[in-house]
BALOBA-1460 file (C-alpha; in Angstrom, 3 decimals):
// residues 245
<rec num="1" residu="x" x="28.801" y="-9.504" z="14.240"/>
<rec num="2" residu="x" x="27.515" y="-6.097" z="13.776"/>
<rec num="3" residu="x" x="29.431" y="-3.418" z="11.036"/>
<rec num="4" residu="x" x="28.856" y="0.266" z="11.151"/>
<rec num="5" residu="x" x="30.674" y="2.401" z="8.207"/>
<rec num="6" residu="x" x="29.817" y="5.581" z="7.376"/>
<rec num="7" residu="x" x="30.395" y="7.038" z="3.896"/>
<rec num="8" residu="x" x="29.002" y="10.378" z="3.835"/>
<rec num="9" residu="x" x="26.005" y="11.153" z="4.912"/>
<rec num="10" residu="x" x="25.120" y="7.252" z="4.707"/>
<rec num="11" residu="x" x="25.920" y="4.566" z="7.376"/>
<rec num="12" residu="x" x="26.242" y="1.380" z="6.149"/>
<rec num="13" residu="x" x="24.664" y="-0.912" z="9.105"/>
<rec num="14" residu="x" x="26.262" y="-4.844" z="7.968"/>
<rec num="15" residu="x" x="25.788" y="-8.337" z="9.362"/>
<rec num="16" residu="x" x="25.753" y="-11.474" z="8.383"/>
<rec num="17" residu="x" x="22.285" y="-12.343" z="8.169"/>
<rec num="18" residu="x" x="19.170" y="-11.606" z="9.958"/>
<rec num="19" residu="x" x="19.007" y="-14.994" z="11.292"/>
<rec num="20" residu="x" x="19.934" y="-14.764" z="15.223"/>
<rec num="21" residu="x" x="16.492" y="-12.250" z="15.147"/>
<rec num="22" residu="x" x="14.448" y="-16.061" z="14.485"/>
<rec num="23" residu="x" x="15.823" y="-17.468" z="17.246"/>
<rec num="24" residu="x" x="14.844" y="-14.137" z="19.794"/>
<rec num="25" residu="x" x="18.436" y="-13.643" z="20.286"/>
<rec num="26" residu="x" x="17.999" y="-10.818" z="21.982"/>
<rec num="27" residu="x" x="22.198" y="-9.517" z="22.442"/>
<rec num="28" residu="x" x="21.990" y="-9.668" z="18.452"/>
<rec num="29" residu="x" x="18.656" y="-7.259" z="18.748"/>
<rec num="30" residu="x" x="20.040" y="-4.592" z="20.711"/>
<rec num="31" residu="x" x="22.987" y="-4.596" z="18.682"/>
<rec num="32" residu="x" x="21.494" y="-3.943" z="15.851"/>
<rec num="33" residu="x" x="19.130" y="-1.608" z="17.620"/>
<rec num="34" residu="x" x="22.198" y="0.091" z="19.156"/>
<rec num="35" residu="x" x="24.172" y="0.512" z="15.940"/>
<rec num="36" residu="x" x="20.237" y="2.386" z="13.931"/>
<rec num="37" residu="x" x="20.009" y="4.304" z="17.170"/>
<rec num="38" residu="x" x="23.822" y="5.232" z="17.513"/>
<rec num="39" residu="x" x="23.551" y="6.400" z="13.687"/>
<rec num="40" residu="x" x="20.126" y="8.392" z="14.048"/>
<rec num="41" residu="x" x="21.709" y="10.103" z="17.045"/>
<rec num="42" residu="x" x="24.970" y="11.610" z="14.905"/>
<rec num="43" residu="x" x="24.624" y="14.923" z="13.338"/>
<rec num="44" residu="x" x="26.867" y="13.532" z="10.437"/>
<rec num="45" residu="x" x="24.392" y="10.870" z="9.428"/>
<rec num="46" residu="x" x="21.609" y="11.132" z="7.366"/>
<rec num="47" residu="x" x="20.460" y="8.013" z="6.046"/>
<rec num="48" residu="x" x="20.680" y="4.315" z="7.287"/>
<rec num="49" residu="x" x="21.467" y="1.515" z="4.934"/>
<rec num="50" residu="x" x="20.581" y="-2.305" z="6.385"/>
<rec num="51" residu="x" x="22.204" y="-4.680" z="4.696"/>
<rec num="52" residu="x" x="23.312" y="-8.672" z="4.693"/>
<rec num="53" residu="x" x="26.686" y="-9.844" z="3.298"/>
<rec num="54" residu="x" x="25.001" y="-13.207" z="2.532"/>
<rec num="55" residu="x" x="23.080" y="-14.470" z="-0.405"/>
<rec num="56" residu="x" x="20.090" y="-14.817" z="2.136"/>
<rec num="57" residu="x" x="18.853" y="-11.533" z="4.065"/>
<rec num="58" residu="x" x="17.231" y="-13.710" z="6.779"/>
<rec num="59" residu="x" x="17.268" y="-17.442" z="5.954"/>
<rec num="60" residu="x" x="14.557" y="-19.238" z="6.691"/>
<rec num="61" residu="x" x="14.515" y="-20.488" z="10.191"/>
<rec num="62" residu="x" x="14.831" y="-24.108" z="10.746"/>
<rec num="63" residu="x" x="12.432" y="-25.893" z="13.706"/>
<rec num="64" residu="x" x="15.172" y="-25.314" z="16.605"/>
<rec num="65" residu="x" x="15.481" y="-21.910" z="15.889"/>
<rec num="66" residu="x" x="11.565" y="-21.410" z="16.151"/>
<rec num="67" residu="x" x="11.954" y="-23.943" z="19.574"/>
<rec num="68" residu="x" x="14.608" y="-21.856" z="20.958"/>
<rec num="69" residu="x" x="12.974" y="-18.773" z="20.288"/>
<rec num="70" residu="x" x="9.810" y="-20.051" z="21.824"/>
<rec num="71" residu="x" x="11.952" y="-21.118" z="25.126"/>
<rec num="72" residu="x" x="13.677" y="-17.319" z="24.937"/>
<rec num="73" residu="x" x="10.056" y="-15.998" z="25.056"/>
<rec num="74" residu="x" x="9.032" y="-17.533" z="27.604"/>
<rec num="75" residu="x" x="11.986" y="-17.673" z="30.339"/>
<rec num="76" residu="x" x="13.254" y="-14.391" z="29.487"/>
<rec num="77" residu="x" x="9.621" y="-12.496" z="28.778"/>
<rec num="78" residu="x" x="10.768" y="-9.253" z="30.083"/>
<rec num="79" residu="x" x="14.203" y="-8.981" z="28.540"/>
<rec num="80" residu="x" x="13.076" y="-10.387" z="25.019"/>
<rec num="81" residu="x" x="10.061" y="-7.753" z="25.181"/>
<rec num="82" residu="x" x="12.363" y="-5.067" z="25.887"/>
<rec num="83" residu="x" x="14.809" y="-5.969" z="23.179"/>
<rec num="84" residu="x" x="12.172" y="-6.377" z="20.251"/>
<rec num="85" residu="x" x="8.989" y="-4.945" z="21.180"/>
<rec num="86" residu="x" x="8.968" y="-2.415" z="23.327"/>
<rec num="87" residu="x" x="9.908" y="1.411" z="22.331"/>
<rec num="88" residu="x" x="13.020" y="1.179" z="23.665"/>
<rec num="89" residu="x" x="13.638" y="-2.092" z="21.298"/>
<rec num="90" residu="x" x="14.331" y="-2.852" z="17.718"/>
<rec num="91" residu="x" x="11.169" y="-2.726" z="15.672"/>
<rec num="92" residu="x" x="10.073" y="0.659" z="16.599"/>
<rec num="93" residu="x" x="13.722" y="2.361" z="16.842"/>
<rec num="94" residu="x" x="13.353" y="1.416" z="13.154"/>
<rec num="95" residu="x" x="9.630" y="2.672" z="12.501"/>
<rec num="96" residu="x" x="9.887" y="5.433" z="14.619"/>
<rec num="97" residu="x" x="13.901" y="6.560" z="13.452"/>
<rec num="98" residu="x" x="14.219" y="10.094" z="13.058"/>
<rec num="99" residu="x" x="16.593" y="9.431" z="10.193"/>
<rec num="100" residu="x" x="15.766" y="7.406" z="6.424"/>
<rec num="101" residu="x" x="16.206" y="3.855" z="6.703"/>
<rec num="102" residu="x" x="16.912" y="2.504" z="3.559"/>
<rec num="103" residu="x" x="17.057" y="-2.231" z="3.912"/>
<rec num="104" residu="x" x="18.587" y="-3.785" z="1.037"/>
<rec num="105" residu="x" x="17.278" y="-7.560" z="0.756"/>
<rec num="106" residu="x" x="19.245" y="-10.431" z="-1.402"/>
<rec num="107" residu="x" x="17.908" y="-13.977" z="-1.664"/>
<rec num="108" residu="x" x="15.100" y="-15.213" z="1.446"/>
<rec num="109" residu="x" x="13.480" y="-12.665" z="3.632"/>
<rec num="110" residu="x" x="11.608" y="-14.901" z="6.290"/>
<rec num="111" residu="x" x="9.524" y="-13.640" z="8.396"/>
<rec num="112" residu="x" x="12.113" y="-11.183" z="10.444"/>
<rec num="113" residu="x" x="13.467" y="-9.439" z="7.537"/>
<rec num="114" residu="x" x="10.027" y="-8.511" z="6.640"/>
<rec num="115" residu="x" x="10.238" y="-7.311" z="10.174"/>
<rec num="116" residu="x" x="13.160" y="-5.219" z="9.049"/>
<rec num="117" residu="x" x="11.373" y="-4.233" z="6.207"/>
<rec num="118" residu="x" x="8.182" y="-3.006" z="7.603"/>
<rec num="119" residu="x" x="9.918" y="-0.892" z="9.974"/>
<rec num="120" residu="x" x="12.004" y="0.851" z="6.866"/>
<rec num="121" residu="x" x="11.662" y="3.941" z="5.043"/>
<rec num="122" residu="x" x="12.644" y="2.001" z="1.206"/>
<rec num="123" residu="x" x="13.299" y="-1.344" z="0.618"/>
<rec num="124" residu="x" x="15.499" y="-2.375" z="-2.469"/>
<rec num="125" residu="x" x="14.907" y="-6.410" z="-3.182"/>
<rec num="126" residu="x" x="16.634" y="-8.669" z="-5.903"/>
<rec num="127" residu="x" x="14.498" y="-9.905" z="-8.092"/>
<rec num="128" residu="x" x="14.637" y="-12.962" z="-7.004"/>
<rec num="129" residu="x" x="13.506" y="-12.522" z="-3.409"/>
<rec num="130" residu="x" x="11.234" y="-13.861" z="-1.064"/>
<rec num="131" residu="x" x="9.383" y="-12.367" z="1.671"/>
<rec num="132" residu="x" x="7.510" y="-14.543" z="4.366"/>
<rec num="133" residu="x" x="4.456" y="-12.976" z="6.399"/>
<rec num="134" residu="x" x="5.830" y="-12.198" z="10.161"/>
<rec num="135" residu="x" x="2.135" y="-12.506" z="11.591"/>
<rec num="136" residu="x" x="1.611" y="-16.129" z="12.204"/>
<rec num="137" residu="x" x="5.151" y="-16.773" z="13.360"/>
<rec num="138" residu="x" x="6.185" y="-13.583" z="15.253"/>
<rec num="139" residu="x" x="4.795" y="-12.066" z="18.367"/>
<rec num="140" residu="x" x="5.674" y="-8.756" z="17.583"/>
<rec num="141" residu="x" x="4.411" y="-8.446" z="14.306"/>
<rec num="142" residu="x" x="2.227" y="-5.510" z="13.559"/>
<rec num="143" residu="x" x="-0.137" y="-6.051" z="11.176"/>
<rec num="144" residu="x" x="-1.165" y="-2.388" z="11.821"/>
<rec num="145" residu="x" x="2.212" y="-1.099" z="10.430"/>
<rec num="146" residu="x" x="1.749" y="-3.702" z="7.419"/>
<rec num="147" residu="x" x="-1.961" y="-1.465" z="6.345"/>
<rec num="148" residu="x" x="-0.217" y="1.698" z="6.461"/>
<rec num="149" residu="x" x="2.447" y="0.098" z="4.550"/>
<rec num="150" residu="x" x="0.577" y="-1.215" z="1.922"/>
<rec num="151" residu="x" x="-3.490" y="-0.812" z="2.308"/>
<rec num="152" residu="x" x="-5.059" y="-3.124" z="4.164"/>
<rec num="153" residu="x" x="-6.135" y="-5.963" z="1.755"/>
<rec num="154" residu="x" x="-2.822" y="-6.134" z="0.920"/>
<rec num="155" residu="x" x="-1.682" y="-7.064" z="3.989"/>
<rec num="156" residu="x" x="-4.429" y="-9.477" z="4.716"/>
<rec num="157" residu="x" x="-3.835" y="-11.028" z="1.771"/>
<rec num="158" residu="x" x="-0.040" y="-11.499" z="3.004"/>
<rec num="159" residu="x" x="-1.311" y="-12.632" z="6.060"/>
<rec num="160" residu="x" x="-4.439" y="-15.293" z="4.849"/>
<rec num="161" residu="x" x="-2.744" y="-17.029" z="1.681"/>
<rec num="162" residu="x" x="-0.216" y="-18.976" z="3.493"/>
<rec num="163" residu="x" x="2.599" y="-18.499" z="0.925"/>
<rec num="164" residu="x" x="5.745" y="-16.324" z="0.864"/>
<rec num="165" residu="x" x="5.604" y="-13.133" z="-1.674"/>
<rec num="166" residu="x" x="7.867" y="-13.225" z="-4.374"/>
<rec num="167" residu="x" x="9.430" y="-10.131" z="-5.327"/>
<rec num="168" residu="x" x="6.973" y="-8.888" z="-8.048"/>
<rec num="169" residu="x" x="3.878" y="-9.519" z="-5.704"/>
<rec num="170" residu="x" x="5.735" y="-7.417" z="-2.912"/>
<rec num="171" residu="x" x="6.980" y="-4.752" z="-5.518"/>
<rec num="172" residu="x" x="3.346" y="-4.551" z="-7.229"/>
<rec num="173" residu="x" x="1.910" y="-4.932" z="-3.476"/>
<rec num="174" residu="x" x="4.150" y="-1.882" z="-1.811"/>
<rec num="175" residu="x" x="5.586" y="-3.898" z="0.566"/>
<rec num="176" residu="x" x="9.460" y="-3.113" z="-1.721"/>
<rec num="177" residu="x" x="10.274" y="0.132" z="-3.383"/>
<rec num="178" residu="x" x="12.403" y="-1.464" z="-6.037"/>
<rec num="179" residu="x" x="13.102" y="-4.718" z="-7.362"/>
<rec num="180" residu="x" x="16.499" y="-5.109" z="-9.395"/>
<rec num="181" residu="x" x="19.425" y="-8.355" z="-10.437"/>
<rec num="182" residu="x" x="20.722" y="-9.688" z="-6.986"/>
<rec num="183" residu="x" x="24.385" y="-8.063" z="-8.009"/>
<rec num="184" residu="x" x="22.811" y="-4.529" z="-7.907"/>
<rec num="185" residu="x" x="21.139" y="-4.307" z="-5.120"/>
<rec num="186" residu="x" x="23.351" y="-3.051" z="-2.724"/>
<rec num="187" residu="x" x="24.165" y="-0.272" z="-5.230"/>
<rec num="188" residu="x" x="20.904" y="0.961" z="-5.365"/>
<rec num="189" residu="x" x="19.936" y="1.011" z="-1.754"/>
<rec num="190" residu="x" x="22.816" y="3.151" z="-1.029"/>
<rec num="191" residu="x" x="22.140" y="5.073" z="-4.112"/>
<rec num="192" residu="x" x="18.860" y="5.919" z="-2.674"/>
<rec num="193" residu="x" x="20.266" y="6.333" z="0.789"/>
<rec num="194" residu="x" x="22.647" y="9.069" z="-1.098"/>
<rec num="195" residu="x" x="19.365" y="10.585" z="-2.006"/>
<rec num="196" residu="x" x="17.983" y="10.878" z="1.328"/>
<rec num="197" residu="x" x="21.154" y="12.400" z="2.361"/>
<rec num="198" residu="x" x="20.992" y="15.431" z="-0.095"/>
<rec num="199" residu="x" x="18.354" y="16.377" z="1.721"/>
<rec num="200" residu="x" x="18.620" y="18.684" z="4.527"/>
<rec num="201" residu="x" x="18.916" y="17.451" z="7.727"/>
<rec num="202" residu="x" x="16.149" y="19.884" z="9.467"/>
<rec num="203" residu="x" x="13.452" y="18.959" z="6.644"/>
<rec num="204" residu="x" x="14.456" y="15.333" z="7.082"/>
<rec num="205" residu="x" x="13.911" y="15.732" z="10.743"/>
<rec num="206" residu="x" x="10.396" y="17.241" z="10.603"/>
<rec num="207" residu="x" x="9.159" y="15.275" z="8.134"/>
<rec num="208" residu="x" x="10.374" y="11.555" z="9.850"/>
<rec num="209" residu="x" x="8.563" y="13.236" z="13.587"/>
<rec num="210" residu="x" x="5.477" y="13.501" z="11.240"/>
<rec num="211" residu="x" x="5.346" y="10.103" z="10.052"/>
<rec num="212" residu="x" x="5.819" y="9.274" z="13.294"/>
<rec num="213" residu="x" x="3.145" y="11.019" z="15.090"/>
<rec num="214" residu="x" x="0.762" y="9.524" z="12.210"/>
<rec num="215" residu="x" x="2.165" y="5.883" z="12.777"/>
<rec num="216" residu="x" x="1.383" y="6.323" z="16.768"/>
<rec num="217" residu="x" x="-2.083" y="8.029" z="15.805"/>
<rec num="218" residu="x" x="-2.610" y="4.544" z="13.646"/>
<rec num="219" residu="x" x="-2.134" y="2.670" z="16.976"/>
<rec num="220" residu="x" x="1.719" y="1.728" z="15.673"/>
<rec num="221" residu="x" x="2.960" y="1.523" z="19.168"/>
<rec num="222" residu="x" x="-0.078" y="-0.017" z="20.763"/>
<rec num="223" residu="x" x="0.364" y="-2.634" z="18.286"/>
<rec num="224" residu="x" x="4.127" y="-3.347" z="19.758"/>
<rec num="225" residu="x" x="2.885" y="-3.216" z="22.991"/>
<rec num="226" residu="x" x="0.493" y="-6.288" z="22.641"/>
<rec num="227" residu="x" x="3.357" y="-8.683" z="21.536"/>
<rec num="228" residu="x" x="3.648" y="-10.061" z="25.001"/>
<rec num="229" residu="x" x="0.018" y="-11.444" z="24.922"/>
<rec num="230" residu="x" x="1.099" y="-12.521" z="21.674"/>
<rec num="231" residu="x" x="3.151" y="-14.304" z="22.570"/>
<rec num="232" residu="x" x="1.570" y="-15.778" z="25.240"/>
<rec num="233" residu="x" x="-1.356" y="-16.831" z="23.200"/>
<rec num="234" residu="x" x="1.040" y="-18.370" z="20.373"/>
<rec num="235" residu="x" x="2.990" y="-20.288" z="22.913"/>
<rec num="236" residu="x" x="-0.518" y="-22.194" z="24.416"/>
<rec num="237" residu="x" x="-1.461" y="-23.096" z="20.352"/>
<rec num="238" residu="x" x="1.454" y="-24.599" z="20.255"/>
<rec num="239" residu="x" x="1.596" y="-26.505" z="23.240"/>
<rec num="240" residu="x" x="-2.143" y="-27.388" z="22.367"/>
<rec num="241" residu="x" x="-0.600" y="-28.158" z="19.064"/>
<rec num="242" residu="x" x="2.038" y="-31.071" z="20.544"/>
<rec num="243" residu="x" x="-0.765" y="-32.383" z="23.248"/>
<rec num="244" residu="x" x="-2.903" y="-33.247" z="20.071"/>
<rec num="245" residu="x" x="0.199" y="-34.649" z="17.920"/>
């Protein structure tokens, strides 16, 4: 499901799409958090490169993935916090790893993959791409990491106008890095991961444990930690939402 090749100083993390992260599949988050934390942990490594093998980085989800995730949420609250929210999880083994994550996005970014790409160092989009807002469909989306991202207009403006970004608007917004033809995308997020891995390790080191003192100053973590009442509060709208249908 999950690929890990290293090439370098770069590990290449691959799967098929982001898709299984819509549904709350929570075995396909701590594999992927497993494989970024497995590569941030080798002294050999010093870049990360996310990337899909499909046209789509993370299709859009279709209404049983959102009811199944809905269902994981609330049976399994404890395991699906664990496995995407908490700092043991996904999202902030991403925003807080101590090595450069580079995410390379082809086609539809819904609202995980923007996930993804929050949590990343650089983002490398085709210029065709789409990125959905996370914070009316995900729990554990942190707007807070969205304003440091990109100012904090920005990401209310991602978060009020109700329609997906296409690649220019997330280029000219911050949100990407880099915005090139589908066919060279993949090139150039590893060229930049190459980059990264020039570097030396120590000064990579110390200046990833800044960022991340600054993103847990910002209230990153606190942000993470509310998903559960998140969730909580999304799952009575929609149940409001179906009494009223």
């Amino acid at each position: 499901m999950i690929r890990i090749e290293q090439v370098g100083g770069v590990a290449l993390i691959t799967f098929a799409d982001a898709s299984p992260l819509s549904r709350a599949d929570t075995r396909f988050a701590l594999a992927l958090r497993d494989a970024a934390r497995d590569a941030a942990d080798s002294d050999d490594v010093k870049a990360i490169v996310l990337r899909s093998d499909r046209a789509d980085f993370a299709p859009a989800p279709t209404a049983a993935d959102l009811r199944i995730a809905s269902a994981v949420r609330e049976a399994e609250r404890s395991k699906w916090h664990a496995a995407f929210c908490a700092p043991s999880g996904l999202y902030q083994n991403l925003a807080y790893c101590k090595k450069t994550v580079v995410t390379a996005v082809r086609g539809h970014c819904s609202a995980v993959g923007s996930m993804l790409v929050l949590c990343s160092d650089h983002t490398v989009c085709a210029d065709d791409s789409r990125f959905e807002a996370p914070f009316t469909a995900l729990p554990e989306s942190s707007l807070v990491l969205a304003a440091l991202t990109m100012r904090l207009n920005r990401a209310k403006s991602w978060m009020l106008g109700g329609d997906a970004w296409n690649a220019d608007m997330a280029l000219r917004a911050g949100l990407v890095n880099l915005a090139v033809a589908a066919d060279g995308v993949d090139a150039r997020a590893r060229s930049a991961a190459e980059c990264a891995a020039r570097m030396p390790l120590d000064g990579v080191a110390m200046s990833k444990l800044l960022v991340e003192a600054f993103l847990d100053t910002q209230g990153v973590g606190q942000d993470f930690d509310m998903a559960g009442f998140h969730a909580t509060a999304l799952q009575a709208a929609e149940r409001a939402a179906g009494a009223g249908a």
